[in-house]
Each structure stands twice: as C-alpha cells, then as structure tokens.
N, C-alpha and C positions, 0 to 999 in steps of 0.2 A: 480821235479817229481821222482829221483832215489830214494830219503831220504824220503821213506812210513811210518816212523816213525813220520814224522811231520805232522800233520793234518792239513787242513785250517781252518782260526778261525774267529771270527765275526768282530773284530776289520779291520783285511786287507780289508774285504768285505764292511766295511764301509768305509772306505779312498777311493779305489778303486769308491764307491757306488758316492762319494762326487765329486772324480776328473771328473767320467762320466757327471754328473750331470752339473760341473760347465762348462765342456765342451761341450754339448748340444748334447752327445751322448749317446742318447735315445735309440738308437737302441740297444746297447751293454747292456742296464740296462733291458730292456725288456728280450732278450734274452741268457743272460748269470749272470746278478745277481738276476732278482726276482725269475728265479727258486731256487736259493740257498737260498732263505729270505721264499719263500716256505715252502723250506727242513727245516728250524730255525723253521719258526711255528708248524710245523707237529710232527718233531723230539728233539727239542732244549731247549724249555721250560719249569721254575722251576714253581711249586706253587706259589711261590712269586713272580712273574713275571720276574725275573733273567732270562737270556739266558744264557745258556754254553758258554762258551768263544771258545768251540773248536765244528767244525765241524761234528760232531760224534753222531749219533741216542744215545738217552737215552736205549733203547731198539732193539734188532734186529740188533745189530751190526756184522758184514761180520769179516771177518780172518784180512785183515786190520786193519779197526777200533779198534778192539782188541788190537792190537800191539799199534796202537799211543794212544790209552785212556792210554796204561801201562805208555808209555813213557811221555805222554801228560799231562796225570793225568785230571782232570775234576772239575768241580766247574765253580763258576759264577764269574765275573771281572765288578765291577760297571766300569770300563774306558773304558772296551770292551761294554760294553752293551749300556751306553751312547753316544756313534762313534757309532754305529749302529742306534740308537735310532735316534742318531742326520740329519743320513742318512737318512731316512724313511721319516720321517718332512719334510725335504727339497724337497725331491718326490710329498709330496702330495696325496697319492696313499690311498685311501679310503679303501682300501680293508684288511689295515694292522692298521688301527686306533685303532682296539683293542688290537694289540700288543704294540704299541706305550702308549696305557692309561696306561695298566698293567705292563710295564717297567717302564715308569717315577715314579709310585708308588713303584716300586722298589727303581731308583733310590734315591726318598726320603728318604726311609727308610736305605740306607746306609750312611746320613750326619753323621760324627760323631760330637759329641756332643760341640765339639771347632770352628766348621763350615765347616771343609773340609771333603774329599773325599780320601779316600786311591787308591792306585795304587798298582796293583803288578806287573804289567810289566813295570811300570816306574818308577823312582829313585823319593823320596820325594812324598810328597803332593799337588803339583802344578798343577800337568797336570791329574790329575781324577778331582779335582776342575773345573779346566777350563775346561771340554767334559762336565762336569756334570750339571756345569751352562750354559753352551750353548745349553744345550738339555733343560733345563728348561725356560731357555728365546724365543727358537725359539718355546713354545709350545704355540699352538694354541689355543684359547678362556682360556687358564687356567693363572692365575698369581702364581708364587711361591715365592711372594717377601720375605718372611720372611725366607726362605732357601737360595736366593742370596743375602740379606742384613746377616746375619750369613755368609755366604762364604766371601762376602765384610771384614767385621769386621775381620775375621779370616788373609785373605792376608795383610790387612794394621796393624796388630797388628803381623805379624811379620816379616814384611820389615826388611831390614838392615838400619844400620845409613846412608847408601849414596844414601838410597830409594829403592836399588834393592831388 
C-alpha cells in the first residue's frame, strides 16, 4: 500500500478469485472481489474484448491512477485476461457471462499462428498457453478443439529430447 505507483491488476484478482473459490470462501468473493470484476466491466474493457491488465479506469482516472498508468503503462495481457477469465467460469456467476463470451474471443484471436500464446509477464511461451487452454476447456457449452489441438501440436513439437 506505500508503493502508489503500483496498480492492482487482473491477473492477482484472479489467483486470489481461484484460491477463494477453491476454498469455499464465498463470502470474501462476494464482498471484496466481485466488486472489483464490477469495477473491470464498467471501466477495464478493450473493443476487442481484451481487459487491461492493470486496475485503472480507461477514463476518469484520480491523481493516483495517473501516476501508476505512467509507471504501469497499460494495454491488454492474453495471460492476465485468461486467469481472470478462467476465474469467472469457475464462479458460475451469470451476471458476468457476457464478459467471459467477449474475452474468450479475444482470447482466440491472440493464438499465434505456431499454436501458442505469448506471455509478457512470464518467461517463454508456456504459461499464456497453459491459462489460455484452461480457459478454453473449462468453457461452458462452447468446444475450441481446433485451438487446443494447435496448442497440443505446438508443446509436443517442441519438447526437448528427454521429453521436457
């Protein structure tokens, strides 16, 4: 809380959103994360159904947010949006289903063309892959096979020789 330069971002609010969840603390998601998933719908969303990765109205932004969008910079993160995405699903929460449609569509729309997923807050291709396919497999009535057999194809073509 001293370091005002750092914003909160979508990606903690979904670990956090998952750990609540897997712990069966309802109460705490009720009253301390949907209001922030709120604040994401209201304030947070691209055309392209991309969410900002950082916590920070698009618009109408306070003397704070100013300071951390300098330092923060802004733009959308398919890994962040995906951990969130993947958060919501696991909820079940009807009220956010058109955010969840219009994300995964995003999502889509960032495979790159070898099968994976870029990451900018994590090292390599790995782990925007794995949020990205986890948010498409746990999607409800939709299949995405031809984007997790692409992801498939992509991590087994390029294993190491000792398989990892």
């Amino acid at each position: 809380p001293s370091v005002i330069e750092i914003a909160p971002d979508i990606d903690d609010l979904g670990q956090i959103m998952q750990m609540l969840y897997k712990s069966n603390n309802t109460k705490y998601l009720q009253d301390e994360c949907f209001p922030l998933v709120d604040f994401v719908k209201e304030n947070c969303i691209q055309k392209d159904g991309g969410i900002l990765t950082w916590l920070i109205p698009i618009e109408n932004q306070n003397s704070i947010q100013k300071i951390q969008k300098k330092f923060n910079g802004e733009g959308t993160d398919v890994e962040a949006v995906a951990n969130l995405i993947y958060s919501l699903q696991l909820l079940n929460n009807k009220s956010y289903d058109n955010l969840v449609c219009n994300s995964i569509s995003y999502i889509l729309k960032k495979q790159a063309k070898q099968g994976y997923w870029e990451s900018r807050w994590y090292f390599g291709k790995y782990y925007g892959t794995y949020v990205s396919v986890r948010c498409l497999m746990e999607d409800k009535g939709e299949h995405h096979l031809n984007s997790i057999i692409h992801a498939s194809k992509f991590i087994i073509e390029t294993q190491n020789n000792d398989r990892g």
